[in-house]
VEXFI-613758 format. One line per 8 residues: number of its first residue (from 1); for each residue x, y, z of N, C-alpha, C, O, CB. Coordinates in steps of 0.1 Angstrom, whole numbers, plus 5000, padded with zeros to 4 digits. Glycine has a CB too. Example, Ala and Ser with C-alpha at 12.3 -4.5 7.8 and 13.67 -1.06 7.14 Angstrom:
<pts>
1	5132 4943 5078 5123 4955 5078 5132 4967 5078 5142 4967 5085 5113 4955 5090  5128 4978 5071 5137 4989 5071 5129 5000 5079 5134 5011 5080 5141 4994 5057
</pts>
This chain:
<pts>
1	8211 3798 1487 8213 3806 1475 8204 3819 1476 8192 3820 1479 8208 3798 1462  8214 3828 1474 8204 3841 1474 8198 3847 1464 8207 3847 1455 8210 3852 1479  8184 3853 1459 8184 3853 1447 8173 3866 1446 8161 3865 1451 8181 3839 1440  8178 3879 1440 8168 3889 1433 8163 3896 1427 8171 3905 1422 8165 3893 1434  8148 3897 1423 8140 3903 1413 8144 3913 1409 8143 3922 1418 8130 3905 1415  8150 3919 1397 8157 3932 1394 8141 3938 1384 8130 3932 1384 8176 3928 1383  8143 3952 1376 8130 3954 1373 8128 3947 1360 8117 3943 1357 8126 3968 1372  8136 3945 1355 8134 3939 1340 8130 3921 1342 8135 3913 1335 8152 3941 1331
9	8120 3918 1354 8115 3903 1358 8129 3890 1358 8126 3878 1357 8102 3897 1346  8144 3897 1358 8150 3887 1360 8156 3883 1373 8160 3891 1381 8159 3888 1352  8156 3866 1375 8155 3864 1390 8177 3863 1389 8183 3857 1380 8142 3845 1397  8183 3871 1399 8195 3872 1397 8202 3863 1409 8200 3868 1420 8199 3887 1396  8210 3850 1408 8212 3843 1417 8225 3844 1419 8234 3839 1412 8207 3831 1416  8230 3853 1433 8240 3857 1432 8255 3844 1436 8267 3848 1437 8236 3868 1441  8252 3831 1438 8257 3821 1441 8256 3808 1428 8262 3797 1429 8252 3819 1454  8246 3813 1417 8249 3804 1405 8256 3812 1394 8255 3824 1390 8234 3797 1400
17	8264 3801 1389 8278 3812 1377 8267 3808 1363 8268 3814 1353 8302 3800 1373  8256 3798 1365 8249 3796 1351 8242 3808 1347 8234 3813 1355 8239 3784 1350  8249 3816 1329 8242 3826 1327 8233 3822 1314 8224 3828 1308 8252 3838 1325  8237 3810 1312 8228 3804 1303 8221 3790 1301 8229 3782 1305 8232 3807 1294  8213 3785 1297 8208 3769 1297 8199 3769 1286 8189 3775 1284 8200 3763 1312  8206 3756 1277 8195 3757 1267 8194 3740 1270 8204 3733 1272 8199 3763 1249  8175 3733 1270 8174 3719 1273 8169 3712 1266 8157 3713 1262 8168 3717 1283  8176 3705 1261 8166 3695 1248 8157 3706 1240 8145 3706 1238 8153 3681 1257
25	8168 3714 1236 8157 3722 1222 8161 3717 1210 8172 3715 1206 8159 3742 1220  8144 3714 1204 8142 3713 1188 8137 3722 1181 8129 3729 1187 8135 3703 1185  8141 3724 1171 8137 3738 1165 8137 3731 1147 8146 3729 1139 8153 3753 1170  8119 3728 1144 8114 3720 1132 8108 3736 1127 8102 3745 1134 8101 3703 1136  8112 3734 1112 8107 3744 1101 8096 3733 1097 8098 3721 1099 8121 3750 1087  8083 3739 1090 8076 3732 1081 8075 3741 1070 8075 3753 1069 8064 3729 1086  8076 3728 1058 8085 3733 1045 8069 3724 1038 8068 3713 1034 8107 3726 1041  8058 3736 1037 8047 3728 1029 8044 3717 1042 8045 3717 1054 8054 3720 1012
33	8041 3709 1032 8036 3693 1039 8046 3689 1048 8044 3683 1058 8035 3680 1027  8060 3694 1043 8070 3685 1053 8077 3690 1064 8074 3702 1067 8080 3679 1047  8084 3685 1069 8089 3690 1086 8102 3689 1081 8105 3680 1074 8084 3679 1102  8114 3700 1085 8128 3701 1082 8133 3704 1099 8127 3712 1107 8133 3716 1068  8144 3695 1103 8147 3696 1118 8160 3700 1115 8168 3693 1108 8147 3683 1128  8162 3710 1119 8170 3724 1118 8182 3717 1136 8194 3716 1137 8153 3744 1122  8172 3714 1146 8183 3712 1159 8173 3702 1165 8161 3703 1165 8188 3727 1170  8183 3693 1172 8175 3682 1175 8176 3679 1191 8182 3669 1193 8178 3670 1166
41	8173 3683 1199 8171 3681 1211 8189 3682 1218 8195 3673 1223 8162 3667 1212  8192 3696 1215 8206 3700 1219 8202 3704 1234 8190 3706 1239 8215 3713 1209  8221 3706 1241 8217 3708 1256 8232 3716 1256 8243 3711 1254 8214 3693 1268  8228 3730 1259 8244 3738 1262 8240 3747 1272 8230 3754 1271 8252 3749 1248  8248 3746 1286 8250 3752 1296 8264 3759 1293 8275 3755 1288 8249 3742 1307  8261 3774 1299 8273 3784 1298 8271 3792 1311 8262 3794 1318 8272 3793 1284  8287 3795 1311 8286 3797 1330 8292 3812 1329 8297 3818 1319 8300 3785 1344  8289 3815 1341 8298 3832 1338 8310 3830 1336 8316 3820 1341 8298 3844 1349
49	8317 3839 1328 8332 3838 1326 8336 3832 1315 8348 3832 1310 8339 3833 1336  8325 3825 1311 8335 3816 1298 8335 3820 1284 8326 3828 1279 8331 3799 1295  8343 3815 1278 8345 3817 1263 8345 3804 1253 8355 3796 1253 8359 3823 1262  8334 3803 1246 8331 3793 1244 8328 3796 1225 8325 3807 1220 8318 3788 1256  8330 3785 1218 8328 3786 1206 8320 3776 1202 8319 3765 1206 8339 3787 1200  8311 3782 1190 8300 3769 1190 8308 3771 1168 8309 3780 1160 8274 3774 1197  8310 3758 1169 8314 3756 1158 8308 3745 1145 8306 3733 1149 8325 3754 1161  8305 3748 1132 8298 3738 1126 8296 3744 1109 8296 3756 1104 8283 3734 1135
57	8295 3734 1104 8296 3736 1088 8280 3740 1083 8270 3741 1090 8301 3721 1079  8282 3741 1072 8268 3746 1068 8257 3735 1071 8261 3723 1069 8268 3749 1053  8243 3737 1074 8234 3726 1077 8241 3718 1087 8243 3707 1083 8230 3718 1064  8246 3722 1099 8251 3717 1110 8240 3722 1123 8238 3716 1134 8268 3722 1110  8235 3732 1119 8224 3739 1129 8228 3749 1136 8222 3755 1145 8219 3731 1138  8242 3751 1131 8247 3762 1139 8239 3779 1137 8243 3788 1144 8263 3762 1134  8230 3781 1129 8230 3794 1127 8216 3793 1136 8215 3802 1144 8230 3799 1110  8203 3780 1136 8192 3779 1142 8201 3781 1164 8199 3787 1175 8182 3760 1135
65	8211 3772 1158 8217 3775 1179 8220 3790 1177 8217 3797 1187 8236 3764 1188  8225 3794 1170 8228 3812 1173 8216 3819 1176 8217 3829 1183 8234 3822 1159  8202 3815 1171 8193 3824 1168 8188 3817 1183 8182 3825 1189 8183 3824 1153  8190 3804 1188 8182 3798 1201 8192 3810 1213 8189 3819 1221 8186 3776 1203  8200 3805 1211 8213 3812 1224 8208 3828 1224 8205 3833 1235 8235 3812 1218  8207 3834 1215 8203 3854 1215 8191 3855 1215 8187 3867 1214 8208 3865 1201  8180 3846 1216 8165 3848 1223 8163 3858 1206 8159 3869 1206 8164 3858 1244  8167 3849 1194 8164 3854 1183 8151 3848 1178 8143 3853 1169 8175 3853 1176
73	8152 3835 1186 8141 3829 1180 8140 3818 1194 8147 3817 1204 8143 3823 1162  8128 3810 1190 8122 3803 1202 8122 3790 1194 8118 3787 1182 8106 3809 1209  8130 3781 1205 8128 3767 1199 8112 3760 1198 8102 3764 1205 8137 3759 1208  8113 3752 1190 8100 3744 1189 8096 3741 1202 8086 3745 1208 8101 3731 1181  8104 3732 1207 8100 3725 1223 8116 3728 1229 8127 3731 1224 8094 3704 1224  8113 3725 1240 8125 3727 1250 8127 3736 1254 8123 3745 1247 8136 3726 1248  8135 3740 1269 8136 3754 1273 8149 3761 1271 8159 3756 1266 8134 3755 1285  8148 3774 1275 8164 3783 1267 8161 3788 1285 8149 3789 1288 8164 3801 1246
81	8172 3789 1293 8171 3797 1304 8186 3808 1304 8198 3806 1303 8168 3785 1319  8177 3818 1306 8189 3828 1308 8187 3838 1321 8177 3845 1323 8191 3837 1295  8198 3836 1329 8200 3844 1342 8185 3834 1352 8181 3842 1360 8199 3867 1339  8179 3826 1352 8173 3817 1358 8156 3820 1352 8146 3817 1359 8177 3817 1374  8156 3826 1339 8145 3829 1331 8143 3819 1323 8153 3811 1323 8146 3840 1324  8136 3816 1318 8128 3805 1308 8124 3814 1296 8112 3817 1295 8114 3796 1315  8131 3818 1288 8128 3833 1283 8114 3825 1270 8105 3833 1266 8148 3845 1273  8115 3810 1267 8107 3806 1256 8094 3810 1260 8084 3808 1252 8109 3792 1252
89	8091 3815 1276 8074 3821 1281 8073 3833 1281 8064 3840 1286 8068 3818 1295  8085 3839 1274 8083 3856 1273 8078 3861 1259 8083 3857 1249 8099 3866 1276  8066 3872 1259 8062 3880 1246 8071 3884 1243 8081 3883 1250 8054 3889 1247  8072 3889 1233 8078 3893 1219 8085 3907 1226 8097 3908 1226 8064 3896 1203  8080 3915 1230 8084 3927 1239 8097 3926 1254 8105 3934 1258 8069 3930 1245  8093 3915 1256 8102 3909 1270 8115 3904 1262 8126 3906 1266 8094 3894 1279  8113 3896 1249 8124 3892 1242 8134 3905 1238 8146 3904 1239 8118 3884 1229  8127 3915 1235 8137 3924 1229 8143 3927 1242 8156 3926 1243 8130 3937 1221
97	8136 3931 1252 8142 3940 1261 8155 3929 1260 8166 3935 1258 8132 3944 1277  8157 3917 1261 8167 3905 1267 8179 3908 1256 8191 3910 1258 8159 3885 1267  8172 3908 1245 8180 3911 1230 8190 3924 1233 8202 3923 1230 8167 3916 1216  8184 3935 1241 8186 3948 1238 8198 3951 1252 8208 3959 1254 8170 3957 1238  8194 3942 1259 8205 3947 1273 8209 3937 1274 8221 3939 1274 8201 3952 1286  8207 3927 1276 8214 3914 1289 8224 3903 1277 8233 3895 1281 8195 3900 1298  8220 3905 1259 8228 3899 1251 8237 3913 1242 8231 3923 1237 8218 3888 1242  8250 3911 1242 8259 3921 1234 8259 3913 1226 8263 3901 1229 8271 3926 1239
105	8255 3917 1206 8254 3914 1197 8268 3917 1190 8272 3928 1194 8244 3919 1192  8276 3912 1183 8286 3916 1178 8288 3907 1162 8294 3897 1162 8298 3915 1189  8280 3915 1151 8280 3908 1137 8290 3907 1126 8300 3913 1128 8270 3912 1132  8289 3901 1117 8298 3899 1110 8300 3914 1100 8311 3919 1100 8294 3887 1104  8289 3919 1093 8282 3931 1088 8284 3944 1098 8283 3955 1093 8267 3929 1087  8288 3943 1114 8289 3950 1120 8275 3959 1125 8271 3960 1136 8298 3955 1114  8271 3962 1114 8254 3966 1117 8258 3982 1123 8250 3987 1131 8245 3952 1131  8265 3987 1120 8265 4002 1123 8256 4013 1121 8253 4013 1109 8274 4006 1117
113	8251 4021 1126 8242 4032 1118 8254 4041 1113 8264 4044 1119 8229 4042 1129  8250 4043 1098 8257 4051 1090 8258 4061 1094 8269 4065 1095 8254 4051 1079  8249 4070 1098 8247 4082 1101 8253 4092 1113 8255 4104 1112 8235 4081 1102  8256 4079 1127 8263 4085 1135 8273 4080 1138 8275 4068 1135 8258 4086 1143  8284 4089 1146 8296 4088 1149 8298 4076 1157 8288 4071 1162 8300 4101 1156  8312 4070 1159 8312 4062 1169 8311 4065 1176 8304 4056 1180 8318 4056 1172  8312 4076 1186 8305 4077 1197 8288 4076 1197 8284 4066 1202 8308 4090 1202  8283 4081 1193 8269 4080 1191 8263 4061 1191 8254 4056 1198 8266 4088 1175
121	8269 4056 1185 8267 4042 1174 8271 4034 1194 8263 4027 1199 8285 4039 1154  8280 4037 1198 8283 4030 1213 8270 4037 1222 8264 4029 1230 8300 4035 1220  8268 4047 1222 8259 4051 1232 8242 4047 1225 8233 4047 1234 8264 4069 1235  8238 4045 1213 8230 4046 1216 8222 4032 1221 8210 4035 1222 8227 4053 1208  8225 4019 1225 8217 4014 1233 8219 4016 1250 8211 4012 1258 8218 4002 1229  8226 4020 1252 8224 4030 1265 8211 4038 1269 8203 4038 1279 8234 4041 1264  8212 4047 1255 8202 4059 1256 8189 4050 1252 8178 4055 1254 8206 4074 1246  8190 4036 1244 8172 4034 1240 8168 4023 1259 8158 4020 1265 8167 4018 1217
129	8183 4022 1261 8174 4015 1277 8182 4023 1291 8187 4018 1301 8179 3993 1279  8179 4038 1285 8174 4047 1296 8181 4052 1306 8176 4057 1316 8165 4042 1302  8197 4049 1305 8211 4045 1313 8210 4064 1315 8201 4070 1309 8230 4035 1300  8215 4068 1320 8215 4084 1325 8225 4091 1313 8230 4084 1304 8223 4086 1343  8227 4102 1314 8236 4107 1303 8253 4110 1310 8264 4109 1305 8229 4124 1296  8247 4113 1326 8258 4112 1330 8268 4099 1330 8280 4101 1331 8255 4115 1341  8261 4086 1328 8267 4077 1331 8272 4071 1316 8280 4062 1313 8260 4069 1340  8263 4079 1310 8266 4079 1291 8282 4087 1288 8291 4084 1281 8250 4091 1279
137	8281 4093 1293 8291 4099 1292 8303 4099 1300 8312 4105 1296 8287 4109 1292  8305 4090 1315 8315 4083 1313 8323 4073 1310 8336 4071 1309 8317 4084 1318  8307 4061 1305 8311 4048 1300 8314 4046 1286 8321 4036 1286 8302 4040 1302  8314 4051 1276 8313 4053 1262 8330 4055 1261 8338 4046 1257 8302 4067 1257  8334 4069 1267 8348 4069 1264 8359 4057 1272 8370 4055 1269 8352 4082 1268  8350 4052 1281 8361 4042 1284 8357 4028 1276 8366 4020 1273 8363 4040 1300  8347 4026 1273 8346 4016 1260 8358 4022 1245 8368 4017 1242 8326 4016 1254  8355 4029 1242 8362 4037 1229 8376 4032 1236 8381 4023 1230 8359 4058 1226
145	8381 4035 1246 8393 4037 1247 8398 4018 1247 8410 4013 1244 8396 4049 1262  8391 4012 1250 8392 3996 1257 8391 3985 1244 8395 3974 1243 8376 3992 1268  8385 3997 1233 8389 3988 1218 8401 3994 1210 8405 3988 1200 8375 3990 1206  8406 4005 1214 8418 4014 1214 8411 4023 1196 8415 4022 1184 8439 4001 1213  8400 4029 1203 8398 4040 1186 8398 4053 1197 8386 4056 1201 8378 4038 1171  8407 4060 1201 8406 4071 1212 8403 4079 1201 8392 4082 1199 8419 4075 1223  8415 4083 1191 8415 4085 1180 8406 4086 1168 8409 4093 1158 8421 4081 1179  8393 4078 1171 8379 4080 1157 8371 4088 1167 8369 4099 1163 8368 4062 1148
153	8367 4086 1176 8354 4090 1181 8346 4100 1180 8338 4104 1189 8353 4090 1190  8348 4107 1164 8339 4114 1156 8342 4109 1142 8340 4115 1131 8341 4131 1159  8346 4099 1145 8344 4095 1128 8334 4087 1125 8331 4081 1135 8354 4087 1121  8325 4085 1115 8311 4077 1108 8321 4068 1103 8332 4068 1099 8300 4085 1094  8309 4055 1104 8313 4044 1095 8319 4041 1084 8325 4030 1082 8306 4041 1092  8319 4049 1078 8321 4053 1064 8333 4056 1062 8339 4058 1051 8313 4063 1060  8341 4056 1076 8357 4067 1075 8365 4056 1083 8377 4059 1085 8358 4087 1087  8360 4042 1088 8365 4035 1093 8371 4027 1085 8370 4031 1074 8359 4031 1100
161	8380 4011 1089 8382 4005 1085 8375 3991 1089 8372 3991 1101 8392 4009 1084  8373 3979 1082 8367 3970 1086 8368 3963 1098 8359 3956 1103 8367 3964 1078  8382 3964 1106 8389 3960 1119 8381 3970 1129 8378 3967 1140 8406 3961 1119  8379 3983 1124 8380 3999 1131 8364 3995 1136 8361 3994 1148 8382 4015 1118  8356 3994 1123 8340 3989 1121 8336 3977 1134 8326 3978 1141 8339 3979 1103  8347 3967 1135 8344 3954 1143 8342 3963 1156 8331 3966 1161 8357 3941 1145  8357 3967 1159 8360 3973 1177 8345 3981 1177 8340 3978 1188 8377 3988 1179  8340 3986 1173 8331 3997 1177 8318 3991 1180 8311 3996 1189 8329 4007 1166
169	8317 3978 1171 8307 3970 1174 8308 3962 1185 8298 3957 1190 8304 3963 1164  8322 3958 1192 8324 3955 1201 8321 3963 1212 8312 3959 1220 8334 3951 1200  8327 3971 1214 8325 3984 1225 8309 3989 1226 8306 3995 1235 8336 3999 1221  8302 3986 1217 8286 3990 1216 8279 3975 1223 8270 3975 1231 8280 3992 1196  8286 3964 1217 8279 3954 1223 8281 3954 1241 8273 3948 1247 8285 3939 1214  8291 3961 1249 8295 3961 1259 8287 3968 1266 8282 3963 1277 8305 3963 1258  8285 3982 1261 8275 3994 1261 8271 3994 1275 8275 4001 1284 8261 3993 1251  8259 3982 1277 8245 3981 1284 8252 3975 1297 8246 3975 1308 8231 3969 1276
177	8264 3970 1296 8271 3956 1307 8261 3942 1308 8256 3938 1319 8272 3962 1326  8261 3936 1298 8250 3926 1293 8257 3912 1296 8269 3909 1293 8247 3928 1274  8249 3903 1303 8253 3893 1307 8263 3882 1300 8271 3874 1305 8243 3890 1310  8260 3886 1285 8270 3877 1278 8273 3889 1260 8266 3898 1256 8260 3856 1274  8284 3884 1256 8287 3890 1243 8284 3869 1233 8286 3857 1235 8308 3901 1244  8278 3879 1224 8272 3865 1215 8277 3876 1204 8273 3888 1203 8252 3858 1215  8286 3870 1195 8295 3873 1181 8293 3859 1173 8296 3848 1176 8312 3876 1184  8284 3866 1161 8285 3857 1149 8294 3860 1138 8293 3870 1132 8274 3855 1142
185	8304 3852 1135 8310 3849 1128 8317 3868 1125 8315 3877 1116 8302 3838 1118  8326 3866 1140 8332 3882 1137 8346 3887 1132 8352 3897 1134 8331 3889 1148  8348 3875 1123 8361 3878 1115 8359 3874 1103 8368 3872 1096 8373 3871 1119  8346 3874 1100 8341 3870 1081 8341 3877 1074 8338 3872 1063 8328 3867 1077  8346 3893 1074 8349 3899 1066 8361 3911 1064 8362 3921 1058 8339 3902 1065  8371 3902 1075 8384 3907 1082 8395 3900 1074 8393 3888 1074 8385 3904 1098  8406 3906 1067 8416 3895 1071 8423 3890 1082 8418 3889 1094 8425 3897 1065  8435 3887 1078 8440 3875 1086 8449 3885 1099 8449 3879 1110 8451 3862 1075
193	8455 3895 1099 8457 3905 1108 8451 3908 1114 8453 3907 1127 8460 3913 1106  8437 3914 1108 8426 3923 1113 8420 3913 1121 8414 3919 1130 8417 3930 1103  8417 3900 1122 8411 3888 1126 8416 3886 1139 8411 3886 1150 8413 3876 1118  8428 3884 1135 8440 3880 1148 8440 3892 1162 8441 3889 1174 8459 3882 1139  8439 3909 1153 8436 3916 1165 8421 3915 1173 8417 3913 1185 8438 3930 1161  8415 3916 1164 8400 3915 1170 8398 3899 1179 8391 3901 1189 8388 3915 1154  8402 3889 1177 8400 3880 1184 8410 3880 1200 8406 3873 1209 8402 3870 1175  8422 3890 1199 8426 3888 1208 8418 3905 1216 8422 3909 1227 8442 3882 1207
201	8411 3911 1209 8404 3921 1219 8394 3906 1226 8393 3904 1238 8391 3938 1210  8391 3900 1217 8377 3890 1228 8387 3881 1239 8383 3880 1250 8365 3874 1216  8398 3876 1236 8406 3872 1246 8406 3885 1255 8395 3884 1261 8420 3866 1241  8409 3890 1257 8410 3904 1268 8401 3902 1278 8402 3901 1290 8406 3918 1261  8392 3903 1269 8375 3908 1278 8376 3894 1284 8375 3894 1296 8357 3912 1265  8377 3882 1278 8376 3872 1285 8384 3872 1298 8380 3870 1309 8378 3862 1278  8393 3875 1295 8404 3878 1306 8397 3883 1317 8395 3879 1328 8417 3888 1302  8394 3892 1313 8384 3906 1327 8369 3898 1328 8358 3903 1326 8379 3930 1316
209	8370 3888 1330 8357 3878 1332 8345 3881 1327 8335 3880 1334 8354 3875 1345  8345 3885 1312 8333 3885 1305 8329 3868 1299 8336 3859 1296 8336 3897 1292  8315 3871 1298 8311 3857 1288 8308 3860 1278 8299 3868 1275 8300 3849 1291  8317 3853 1269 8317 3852 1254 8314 3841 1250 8317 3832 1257 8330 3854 1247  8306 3839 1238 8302 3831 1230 8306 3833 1215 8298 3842 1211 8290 3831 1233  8312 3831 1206 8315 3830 1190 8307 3822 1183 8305 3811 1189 8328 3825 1186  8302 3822 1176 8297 3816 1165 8306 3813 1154 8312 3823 1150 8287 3823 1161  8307 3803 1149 8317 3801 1134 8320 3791 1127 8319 3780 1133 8328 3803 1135
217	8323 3792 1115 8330 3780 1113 8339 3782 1109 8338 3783 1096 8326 3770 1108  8353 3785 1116 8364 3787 1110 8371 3783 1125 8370 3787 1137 8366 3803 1102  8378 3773 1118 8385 3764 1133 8397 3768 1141 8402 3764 1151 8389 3750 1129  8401 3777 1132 8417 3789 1135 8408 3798 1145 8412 3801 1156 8426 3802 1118  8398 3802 1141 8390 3816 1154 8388 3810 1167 8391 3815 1178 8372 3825 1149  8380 3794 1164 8376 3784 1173 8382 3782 1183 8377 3778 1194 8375 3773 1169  8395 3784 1180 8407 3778 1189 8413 3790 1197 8425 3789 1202 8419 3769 1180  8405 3800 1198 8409 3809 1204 8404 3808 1219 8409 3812 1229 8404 3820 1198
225	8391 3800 1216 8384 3796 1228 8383 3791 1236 8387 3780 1234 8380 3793 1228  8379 3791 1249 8384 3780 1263 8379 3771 1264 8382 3765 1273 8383 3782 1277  8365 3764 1253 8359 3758 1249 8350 3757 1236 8348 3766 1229 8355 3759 1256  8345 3745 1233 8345 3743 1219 8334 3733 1221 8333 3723 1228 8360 3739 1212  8322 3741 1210 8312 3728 1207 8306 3731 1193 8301 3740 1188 8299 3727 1218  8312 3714 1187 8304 3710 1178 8294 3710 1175 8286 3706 1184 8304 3705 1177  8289 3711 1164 8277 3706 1160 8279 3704 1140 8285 3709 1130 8265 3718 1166  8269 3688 1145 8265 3682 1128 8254 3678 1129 8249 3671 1138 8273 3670 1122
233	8249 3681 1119 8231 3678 1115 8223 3677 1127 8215 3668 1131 8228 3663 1106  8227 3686 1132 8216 3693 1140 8216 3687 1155 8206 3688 1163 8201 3691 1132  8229 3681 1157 8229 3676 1169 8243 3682 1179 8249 3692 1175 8227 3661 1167  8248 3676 1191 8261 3686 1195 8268 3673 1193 8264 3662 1197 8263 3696 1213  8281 3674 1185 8295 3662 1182 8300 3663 1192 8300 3652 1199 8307 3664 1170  8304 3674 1198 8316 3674 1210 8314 3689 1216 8310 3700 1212 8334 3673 1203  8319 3682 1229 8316 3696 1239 8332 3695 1243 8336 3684 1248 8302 3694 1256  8342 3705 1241 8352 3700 1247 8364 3712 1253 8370 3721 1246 8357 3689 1236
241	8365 3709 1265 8374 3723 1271 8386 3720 1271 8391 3709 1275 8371 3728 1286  8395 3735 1263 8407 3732 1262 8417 3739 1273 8414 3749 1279 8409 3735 1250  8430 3732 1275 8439 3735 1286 8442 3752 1282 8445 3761 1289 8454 3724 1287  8441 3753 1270 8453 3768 1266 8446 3774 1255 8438 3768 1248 8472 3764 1259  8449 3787 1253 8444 3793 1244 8450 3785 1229 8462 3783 1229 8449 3808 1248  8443 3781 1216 8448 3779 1206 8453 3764 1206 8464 3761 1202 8457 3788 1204  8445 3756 1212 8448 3737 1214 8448 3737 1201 8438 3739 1193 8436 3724 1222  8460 3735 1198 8463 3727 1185 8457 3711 1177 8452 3707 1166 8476 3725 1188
249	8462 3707 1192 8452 3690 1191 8444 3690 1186 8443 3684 1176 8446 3683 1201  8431 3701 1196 8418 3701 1195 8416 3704 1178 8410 3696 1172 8412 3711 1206  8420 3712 1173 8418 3721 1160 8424 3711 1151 8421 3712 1139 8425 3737 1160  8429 3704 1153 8439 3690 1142 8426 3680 1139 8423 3676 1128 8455 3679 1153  8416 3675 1155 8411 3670 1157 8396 3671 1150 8390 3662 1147 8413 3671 1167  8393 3685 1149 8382 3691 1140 8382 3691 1127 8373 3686 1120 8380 3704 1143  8391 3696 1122 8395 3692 1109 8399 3674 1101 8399 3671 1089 8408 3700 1110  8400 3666 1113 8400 3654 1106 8387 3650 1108 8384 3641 1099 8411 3645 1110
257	8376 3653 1116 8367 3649 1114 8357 3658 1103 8345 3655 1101 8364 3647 1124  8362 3665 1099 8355 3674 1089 8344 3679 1092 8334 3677 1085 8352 3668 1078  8344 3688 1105 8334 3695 1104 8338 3709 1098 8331 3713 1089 8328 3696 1116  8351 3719 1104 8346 3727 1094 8345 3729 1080 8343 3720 1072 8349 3734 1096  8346 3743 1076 8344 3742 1064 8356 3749 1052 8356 3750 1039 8330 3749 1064  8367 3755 1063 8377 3764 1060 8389 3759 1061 8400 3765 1061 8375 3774 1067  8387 3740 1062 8402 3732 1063 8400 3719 1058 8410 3712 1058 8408 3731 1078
</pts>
């Protein structure tokens, strides 16, 4: 295995596909006197290329695994490894940088700056991690063009539409070329069209061997997925890979056990 130090202290192994590893993480809130276990000694390995959905109802632990997976937060015990880092021994400063380049965020809220154009809004984590302008300036328009807004890229937030809002956050989360795209729950404020396009831009990208991760509980988005993991009270139900885009089975299967929350 060959493997090397890039400047940002990540060891890059050019013969392992694992871009992520989370190991027996617990992640306990103390509430006063008492202890609330939020995730209980879960274990999710994610490889390059995949598209994977982590699915679960409320108080299922799914929002503490979103915050474990995006180095949003640090489990109690256990380790989170990303690109062959143990990121739970990095300061608060090392976390961002990981936050800021190596994870593409893609929210429900979108999280846009009001103020600047979509162009701007795509370029600027480029420009806060230092990417050249030359290379700002040819990657941006071919993101713009890859969510298909050729057509806004001087419009503000404000002039968009909530599907228009997603793509941009998509193409921003891409920005940096970040080891994985992590989307929470990115059809929660889309209808059922606008849902349907936006999920098949993430089929795309999957296609072109990006790693995607969803967050959700909505078992129609779930099944978009090439994989699927449960979670209930705070532990993983099912890890389970499907033959085809949209396993029916699988999603029949979820619903009779009642995990989500939208069937």
């Amino acid at each position: 295995m060959i493997s090397k130090k890039s400047r940002d202290g990540f060891v890059h192994k050019q013969s392992d596909k694992e871009v992520l590893s989370v190991r027996d993480a617990w992640k306990i809130y103390k509430m006063g006197e008492s202890e609330v276990i939020a995730v209980k000694g879960i274990n999710i390995n994610i490889n390059e290329g995949e598209f994977v959905a982590i699915i679960g109802s409320s108080g299922s632990g799914k929002s503490t695994t979103l915050n474990i997976v995006g180095a949003l937060d640090i489990p109690s015990r256990g380790e989170v490894f990303l690109k062959g880092v143990d990121i739970t021994k990095l300061d608060e400063s090392s976390l961002a940088r990981i936050r800021g380049k190596e994870i593409g965020f893609v929210f429900q809220a979108f999280h846009l700056y009001p103020s600047l154009n979509v162009y701007d809004n795509i370029a600027l984590p480029m420009r806060i991690h230092e990417f050249g302008e030359d290379e700002i300036k040819k990657r941006v328009p071919e993101l713009i063009s890859l969510v298909g807004l050729n057509h806004r890229e001087n419009h503000l937030p404000s002039q968009l539409s909530g599907g228009e809002r997603q793509r941009v956050a998509i193409a921003r989360a891409l920005s940096t070329k970040p080891s994985m795209i992590l989307a929470d729950e990115p059809t929660g404020n889309l209808d059922s069209q606008t849902s349907l396009e936006i999920m098949n831009i993430l089929v795309n990208l999957h296609k072109q061997g990006k790693t995607i991760v969803i967050v959700t509980h909505e078992i129609d988005v779930a099944a978009f997925a090439k994989r699927v993991i449960t979670l209930k009270d705070g532990v993983v139900l099912n890890d389970t890979r499907q033959k085809g885009i949209s396993n029916i089975k699988l999603v029949k299967e979820i619903k009779r056990k009642g995990v989500g929350v939208n069937g």
